[in-house]
C-alpha positions as CSV (number, residue, x, y, z in Angstrom):
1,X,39.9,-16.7,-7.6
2,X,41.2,-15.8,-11.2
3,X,38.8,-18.1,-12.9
4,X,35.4,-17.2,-10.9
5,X,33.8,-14.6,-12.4
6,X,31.1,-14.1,-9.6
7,X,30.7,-11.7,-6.7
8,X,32.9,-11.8,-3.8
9,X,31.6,-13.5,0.1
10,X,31.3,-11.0,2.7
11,X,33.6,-12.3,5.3
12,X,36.7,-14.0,3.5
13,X,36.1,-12.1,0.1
14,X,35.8,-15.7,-1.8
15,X,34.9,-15.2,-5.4
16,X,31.7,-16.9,-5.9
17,X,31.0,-19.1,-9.3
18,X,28.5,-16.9,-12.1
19,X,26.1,-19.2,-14.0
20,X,28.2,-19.1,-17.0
21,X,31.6,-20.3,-14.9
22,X,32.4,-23.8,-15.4
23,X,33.4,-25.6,-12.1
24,X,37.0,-26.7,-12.0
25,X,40.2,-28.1,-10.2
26,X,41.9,-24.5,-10.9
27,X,38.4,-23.0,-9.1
28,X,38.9,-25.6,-6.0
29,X,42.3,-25.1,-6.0
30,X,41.9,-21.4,-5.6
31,X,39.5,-21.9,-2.8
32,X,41.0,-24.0,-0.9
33,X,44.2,-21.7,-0.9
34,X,42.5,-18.6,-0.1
35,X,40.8,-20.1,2.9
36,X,44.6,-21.5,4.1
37,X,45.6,-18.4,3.5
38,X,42.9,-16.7,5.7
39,X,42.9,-18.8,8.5
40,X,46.5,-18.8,8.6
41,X,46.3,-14.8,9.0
42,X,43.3,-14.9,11.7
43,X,44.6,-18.1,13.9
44,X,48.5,-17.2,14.2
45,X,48.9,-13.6,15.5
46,X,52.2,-11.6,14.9
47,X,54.3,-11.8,18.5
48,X,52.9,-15.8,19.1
49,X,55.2,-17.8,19.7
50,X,55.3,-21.8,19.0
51,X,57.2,-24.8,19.4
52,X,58.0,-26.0,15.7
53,X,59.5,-28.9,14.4
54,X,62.2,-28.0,12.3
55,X,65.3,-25.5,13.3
56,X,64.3,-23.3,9.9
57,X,61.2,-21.2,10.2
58,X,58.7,-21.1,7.3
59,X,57.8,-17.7,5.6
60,X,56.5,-15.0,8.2
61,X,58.2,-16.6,11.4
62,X,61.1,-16.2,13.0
63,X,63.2,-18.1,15.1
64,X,63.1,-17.0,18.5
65,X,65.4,-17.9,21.4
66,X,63.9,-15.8,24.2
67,X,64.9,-16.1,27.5
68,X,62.6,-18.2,29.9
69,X,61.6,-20.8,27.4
70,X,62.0,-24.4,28.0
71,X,65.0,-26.2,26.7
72,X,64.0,-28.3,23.3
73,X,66.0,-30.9,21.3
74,X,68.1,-30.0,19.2
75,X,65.5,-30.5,15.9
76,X,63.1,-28.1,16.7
77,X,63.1,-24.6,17.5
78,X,61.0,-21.6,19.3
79,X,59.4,-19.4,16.5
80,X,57.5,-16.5,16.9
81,X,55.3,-14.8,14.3
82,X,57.0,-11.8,12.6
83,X,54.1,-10.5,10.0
84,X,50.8,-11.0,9.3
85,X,50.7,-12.3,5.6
């Protein structure tokens, strides 16, 4: 966190509030990203592939069109992770 001016957590390096911080939206914020962010990297693994509702893949996936997948409508697509971000 940019604002946070405490020491970092030992598993998902969260920066912790000092006793002189002052609480804020911009603290939260930062929080809530960093633990998106995290999860994000731990829970989809580079080489998965997903069903996905859109034919465009967001950041980091690809759109995959391996052989021996089921057949899908026409608005979604295969994607498969690409890079751990």
């Amino acid at each position: 966190m940019s604002d946070a001016t405490g020491t970092t957590t030992t598993n998902y390096t969260f920066k912790t509030l000092a006793g002189t911080d002052t609480a804020g939206y911009t603290s939260i914020n930062s929080i809530i990203t960093s633990i998106d962010t995290k999860l994000d990297d731990r829970i989809f693994i580079a080489g998965m592939v997903i069903l996905y509702d859109s034919i465009t893949a967001p950041s980091g996936w690809v759109v995959d069109s391996t052989a021996g997948l089921p057949s899908i409508p026409a608005t979604y697509s295969w994607i498969k992770k690409s890079t751990i971000t």
